[in-house]
N, C-alpha and C positions, 0 to 999 in steps of 0.2 A: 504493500500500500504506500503511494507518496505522501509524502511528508507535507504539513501544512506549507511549510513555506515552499517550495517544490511547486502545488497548486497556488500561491498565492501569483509566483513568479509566471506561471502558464498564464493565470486569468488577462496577466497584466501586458503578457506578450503578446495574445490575442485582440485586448482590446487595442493595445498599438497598432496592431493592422489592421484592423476595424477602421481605426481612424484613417489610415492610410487610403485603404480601397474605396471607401466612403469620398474621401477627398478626390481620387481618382473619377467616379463615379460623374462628380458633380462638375470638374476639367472637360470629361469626355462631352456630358450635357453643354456645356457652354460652347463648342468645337463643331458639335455634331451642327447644332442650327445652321454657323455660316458654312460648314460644308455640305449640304442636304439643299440650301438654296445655290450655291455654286452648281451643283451636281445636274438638278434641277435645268437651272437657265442654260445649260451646255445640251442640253437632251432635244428639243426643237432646232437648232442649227443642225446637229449633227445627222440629225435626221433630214431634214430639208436638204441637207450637202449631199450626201446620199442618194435623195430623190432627184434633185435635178442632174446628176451623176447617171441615173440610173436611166433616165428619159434621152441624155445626150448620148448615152450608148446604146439605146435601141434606136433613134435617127439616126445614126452614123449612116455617112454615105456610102452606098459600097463600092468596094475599092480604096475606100479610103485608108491611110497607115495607121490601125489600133494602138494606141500606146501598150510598150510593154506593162505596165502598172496592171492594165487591165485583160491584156491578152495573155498574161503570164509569161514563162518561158520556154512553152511548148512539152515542158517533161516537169514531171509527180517525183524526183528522185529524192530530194534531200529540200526536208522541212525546218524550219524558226520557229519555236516558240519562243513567245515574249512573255515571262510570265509578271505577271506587278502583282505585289505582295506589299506587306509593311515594313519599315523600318523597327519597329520594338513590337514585343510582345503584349502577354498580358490584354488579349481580346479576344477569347473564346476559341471559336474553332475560323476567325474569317482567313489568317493564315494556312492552314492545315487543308481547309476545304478546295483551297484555290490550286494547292499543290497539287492534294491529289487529284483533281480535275485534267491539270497540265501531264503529269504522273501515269495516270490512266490512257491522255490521247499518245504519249510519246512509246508506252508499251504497245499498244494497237499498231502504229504505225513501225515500231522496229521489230514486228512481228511481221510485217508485209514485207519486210528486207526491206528500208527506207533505212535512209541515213536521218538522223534529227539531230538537231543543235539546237542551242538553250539561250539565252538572255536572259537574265534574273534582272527584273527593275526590283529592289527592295532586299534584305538583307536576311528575311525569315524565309522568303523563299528556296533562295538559296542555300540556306542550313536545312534545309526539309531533303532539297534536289539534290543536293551533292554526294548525301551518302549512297545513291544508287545510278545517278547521270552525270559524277562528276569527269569522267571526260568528253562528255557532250555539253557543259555549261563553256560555252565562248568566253562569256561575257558576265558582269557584275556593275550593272547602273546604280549605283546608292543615290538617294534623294536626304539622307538624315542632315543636312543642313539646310534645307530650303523650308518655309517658314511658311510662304502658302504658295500651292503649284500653278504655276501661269504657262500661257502659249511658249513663253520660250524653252520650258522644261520641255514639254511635249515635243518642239521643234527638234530640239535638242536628239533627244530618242527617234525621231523622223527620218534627221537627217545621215543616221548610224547606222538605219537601216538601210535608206537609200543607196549608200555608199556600198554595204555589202552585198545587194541583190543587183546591184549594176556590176560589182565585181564577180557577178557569180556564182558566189557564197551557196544562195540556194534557190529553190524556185516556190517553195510556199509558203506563208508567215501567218501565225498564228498567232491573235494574242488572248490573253488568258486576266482574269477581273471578275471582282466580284459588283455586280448591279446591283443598286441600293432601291431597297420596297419600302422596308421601314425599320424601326429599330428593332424590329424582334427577327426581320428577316430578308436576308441579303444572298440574294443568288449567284452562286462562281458561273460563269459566264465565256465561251469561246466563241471568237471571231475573228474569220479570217480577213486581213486586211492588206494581201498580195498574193497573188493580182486580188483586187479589190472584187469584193463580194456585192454588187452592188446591182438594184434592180427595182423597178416604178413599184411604188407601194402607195397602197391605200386608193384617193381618189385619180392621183394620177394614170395606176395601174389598169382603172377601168374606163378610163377616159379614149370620148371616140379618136377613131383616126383620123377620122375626114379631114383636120385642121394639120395644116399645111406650115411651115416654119423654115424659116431661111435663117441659118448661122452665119456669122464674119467675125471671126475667119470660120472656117469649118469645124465639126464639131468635134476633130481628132486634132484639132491645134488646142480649142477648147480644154478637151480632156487632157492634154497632155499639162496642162498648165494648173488644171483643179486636182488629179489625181494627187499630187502631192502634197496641196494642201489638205485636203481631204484624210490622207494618212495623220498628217498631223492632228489634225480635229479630231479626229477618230481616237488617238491617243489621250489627247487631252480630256476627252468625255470618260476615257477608262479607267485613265490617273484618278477623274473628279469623285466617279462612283466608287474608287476605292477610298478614298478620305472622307468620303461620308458615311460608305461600308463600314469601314475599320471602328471609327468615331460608334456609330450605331452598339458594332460588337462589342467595342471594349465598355459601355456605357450599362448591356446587358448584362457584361463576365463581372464587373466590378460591382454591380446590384448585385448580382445574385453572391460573389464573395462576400459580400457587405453582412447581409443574411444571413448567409451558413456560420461564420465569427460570431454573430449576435446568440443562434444556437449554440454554439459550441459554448460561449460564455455562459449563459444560462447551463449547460452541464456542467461545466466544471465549479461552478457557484455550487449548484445542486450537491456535487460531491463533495468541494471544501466544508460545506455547512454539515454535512454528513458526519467526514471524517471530525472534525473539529465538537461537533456533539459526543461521537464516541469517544474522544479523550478526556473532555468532560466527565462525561458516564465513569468512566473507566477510573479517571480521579478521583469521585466523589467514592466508590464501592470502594477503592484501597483507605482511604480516611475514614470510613464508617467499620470495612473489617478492623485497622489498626486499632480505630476507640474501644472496638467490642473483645477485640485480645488483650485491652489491658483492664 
């Protein structure tokens, strides 16, 4: 049985992280807003970017030169994942879920005999993937010092790609994000975005044809010029939903730690008072046997 001070020291350790994750808790709440409206306002552009993307690729003229962005490389051999994860921990499973997601497509596809390579944006992802893909991880994008993610971060990651699907590198790029619903629940999320997945949706897609449109320049100068910013937007909206994601998760992990502390402290109260009664007890019957022996 522990010794009073033993429980006293426990109650007192717990209620220290108590305070902690609670503090936590109430951090993530204040984060989660402006990232949940960021997230938010990105999700209508990137979707309109998309759409009119998707409209200038079914007018394309034929004969016209498709940009590689969009007509790929002609061959499925060796795939990109881009996975974006978090920088720190301590948010339930939005790390873990994203991985195994990525995890899951990179075992399927090196079951087809495909070559895959990795991109870790984020520093948990990477400790997830390396103990089984570490010679497939290229790359390591850390974000731990940027303070809130804008176009140039996005750009940033764009233009890394660019540079190595024009060198070659591979011919399909995948990226991997968790999309924010609400703070109970945030879905890991793949999407390819090389050659770009892109195609009329919604009213567009059921829109007559009869209506006739002339581009200047044509609509494969066009695309060749949005394709790439289109990647980046596309990034940017993925970064956005993981900082609202992440924000959401750790807001959940840290409630629900908040909680289980609060229990555990109610137990071990329960047992100090326990054990501290029986010493008691236990004191009182040695003083009344020793009075009744003399």
């Amino acid at each position: 049985m522990a010794s009073l001070k033993d429980l006293r020291n426990r109650i007192t350790s717990v209620k220290a992280t108590q305070k902690i994750t609670k503090a936590m808790q109430m951090v993530a709440a204040a984060k989660l807003r402006r990232a949940q409206m960021a997230a938010e306002s990105a999700r209508p552009y990137a979707e309109r970017m998309a759409q009119v993307l998707g409209n200038l690729a079914s007018n394309l003229t034929p004969g016209a030169e498709t940009p590689r962005l969009l007509s790929g490389t002609g061959q499925d051999r060796t795939h990109l994942l881009v996975v974006c994860t978090a920088e720190r921990g301590l948010c339930g499973a939005f790390n873990s879920s994203i991985s195994r997601l990525a995890r899951d497509h990179a075992r399927r596809l090196m079951a087809q005999g495909k070559t895959v390579k990795i991109i870790c944006v984020g520093k948990k992802g990477y400790d997830v993937l390396r103990r089984e893909f570490r010679d497939q991880i290229v790359e390591l994008i850390e974000l731990r010092g940027v303070r809130q993610l804008g176009f140039e971060n996005a750009e940033g990651i764009a233009r890394n790609l660019l540079g190595r699907y024009d060198a070659g590198e591979f011919d399909v790029a995948t990226l991997f994000y968790s999309r924010f619903r609400s703070v109970i629940a945030q879905i890991p999320t793949a999407q390819q975005i090389i050659p770009a997945d892109i195609a009329p949706t919604g009213a567009a897609a059921g829109a007559s044809t009869d209506a006739v449109y002339d581009y200047e320049p044509g609509e494969g100068e066009i695309l060749a010029a949005l394709l790439p910013k289109n990647l980046t937007v596309q990034i940017l909206r993925a970064l956005l939903e993981n900082a609202a994601s992440e924000q959401g998760a750790r807001m959940g992990a840290m409630d629900s730690a908040t909680r289980n502390a609060g229990e555990m402290i109610k137990k071990q109260t329960l047992i100090y008072n326990r054990t501290r009664q029986a010493m008691i007890t236990k004191e009182l019957i040695e003083i009344i046997s020793g009075a009744e022996a003399l």
